[in-house]
C-alpha positions as CSV (number, residue, x, y, z in Angstrom):
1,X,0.0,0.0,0.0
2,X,1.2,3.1,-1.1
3,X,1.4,6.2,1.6
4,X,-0.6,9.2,0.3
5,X,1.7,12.2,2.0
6,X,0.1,15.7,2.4
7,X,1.1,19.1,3.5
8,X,1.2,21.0,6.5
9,X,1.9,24.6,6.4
10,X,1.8,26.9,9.5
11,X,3.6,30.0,10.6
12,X,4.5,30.6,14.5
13,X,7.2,33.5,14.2
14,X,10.7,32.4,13.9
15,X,10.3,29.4,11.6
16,X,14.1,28.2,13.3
17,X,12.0,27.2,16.6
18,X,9.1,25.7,14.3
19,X,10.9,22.8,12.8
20,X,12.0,20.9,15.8
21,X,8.9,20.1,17.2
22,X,8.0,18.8,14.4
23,X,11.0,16.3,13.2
24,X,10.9,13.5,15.6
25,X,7.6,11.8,15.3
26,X,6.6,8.8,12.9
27,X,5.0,9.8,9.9
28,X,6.8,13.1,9.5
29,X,8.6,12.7,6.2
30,X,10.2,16.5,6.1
31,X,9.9,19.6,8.2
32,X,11.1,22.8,5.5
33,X,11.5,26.2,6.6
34,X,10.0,28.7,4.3
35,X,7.8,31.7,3.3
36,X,4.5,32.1,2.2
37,X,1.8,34.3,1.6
38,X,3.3,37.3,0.4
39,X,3.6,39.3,-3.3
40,X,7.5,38.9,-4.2
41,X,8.2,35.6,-5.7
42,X,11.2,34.1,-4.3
43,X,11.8,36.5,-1.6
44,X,14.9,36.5,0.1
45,X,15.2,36.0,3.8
46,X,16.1,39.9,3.9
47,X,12.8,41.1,2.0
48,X,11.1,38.8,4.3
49,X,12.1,40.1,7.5
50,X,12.5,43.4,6.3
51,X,8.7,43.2,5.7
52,X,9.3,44.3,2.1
53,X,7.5,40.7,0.2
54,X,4.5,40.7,3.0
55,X,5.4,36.7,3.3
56,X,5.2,35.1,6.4
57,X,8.0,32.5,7.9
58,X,6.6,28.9,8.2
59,X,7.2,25.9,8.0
60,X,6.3,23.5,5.6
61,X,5.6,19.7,6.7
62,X,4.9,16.4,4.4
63,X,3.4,13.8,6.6
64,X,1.9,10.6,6.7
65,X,-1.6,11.3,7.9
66,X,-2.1,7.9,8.3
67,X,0.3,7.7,10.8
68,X,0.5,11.2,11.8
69,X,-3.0,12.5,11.4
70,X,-3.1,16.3,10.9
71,X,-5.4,17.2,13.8
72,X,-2.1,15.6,15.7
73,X,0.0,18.3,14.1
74,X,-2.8,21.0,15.1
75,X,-2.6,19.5,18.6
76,X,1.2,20.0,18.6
77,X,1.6,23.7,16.5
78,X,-0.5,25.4,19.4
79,X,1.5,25.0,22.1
80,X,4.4,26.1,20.3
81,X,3.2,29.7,19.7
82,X,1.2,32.3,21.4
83,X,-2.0,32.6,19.7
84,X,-3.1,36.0,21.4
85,X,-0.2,37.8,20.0
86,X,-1.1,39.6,16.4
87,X,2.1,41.7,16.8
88,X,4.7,39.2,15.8
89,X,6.0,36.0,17.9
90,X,7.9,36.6,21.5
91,X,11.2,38.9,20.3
92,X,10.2,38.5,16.7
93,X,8.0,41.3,16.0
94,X,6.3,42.3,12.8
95,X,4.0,40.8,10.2
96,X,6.5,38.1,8.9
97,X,6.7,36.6,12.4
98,X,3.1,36.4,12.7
99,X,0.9,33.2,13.3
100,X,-1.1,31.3,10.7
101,X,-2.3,28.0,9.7
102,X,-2.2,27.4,5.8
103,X,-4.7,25.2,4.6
104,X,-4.0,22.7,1.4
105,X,-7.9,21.1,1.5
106,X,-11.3,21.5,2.6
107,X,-10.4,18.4,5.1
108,X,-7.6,20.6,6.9
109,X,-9.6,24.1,6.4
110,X,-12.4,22.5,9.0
111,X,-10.2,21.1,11.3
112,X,-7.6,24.0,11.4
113,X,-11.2,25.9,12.1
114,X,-12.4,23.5,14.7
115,X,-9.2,23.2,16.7
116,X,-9.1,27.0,16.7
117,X,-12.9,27.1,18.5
118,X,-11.8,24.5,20.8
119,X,-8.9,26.6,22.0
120,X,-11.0,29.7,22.5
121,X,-13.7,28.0,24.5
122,X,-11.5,26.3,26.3
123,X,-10.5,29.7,28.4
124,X,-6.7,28.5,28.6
125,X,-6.2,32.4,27.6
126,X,-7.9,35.4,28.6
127,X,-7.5,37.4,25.1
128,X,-9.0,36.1,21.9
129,X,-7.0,33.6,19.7
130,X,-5.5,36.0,16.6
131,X,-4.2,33.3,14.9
132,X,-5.6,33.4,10.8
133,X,-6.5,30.6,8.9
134,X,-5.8,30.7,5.0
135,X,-5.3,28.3,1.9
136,X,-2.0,27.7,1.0
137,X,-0.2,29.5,-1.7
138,X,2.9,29.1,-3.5
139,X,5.6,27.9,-0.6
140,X,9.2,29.1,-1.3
141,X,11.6,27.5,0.5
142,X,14.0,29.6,2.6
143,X,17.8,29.7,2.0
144,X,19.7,26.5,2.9
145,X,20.9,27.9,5.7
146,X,18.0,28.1,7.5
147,X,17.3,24.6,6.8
148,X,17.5,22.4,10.0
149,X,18.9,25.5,11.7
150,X,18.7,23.7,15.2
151,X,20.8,21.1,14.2
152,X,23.8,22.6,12.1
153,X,24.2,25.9,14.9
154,X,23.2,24.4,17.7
155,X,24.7,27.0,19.9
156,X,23.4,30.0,17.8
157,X,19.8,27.9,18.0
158,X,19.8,27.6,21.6
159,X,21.0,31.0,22.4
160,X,18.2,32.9,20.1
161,X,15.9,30.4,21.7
162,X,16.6,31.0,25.1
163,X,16.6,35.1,24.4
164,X,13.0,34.8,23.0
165,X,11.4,34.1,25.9
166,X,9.1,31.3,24.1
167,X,9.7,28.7,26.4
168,X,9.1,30.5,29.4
169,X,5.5,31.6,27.5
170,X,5.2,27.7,27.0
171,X,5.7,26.5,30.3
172,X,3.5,29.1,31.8
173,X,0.7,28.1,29.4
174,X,0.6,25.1,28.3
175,X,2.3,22.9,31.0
176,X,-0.4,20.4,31.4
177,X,-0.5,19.2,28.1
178,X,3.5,17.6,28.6
């Protein structure tokens, strides 16, 4: 039997803190950093974060969702971002470190939407959840440097990380769900 791979796309600000979350489960065939959304084609990382090509920085995952069903994956992008936050991501401010969740079907569009209710009913925050949902548009993969960016500068990774101040923002909310 043949697998039948689809795409996940989401944004959650710095698309180097995205990708690791992401690697180490079955099913996930490839976790790419990226841009999408914007009006340059092929932006460069500089145009990106300047603001200049109104892209956002995402990720881009193939998956299994036979193994790794995409309501998993919505399950494990919330937790990794703040959803209240329409500014930007933790240090990362502006509109290319904003949060969104890309849609490739119909399928994903109603669970993306679904997932989204759940979290604002559930009253885990105080402020409404900002995060858009969109369809997916043409995904430009970012320069190869940024590729697996956790791995090859680990140091520089852990440093930027730290600095952020995401993992404090994910202890403090979303503790119960490790």
């Amino acid at each position: 039997m043949m697998e039948q791979l689809e795409k996940a796309i989401f944004a959650g600000g710095c698309f180097w803190c995205m990708v690791k979350p992401f690697t180490e489960w079955d099913g996930i065939h490839s976790v790419v950093s990226g841009y999408m959304g914007g009006t340059v084609e092929n932006p460069t990382y500089e145009q990106v974060k300047e603001g200049n090509s109104g892209h956002l920085e995402v990720v881009e995952i193939t998956f299994d969702p036979a193994v790794y069903p995409y309501e998993d994956l919505l399950a494990l992008y919330w937790p990794q971002i703040d959803p209240t936050d329409a500014g930007g991501q933790f240090q990362d401010r502006g509109h290319s470190y904003t949060t969104a969740i890309f849609y490739t079907s119909e399928q994903q569009r109603l669970a993306a939407e679904h997932s989204k209710q759940e979290l604002a009913a559930s009253g885990r925050f105080a402020k409404p959840i900002v995060t858009v949902i969109r369809p997916a548009e043409t995904f430009y993969a970012a320069e190869d440097y940024h590729q697996d960016f956790y791995k090859k500068e680990k140091e520089a990774y852990e440093a930027d990380r730290a600095q952020s101040g995401r993992d404090e923002f994910i202890q403090a909310n979303w503790e119960d769900l490790k």
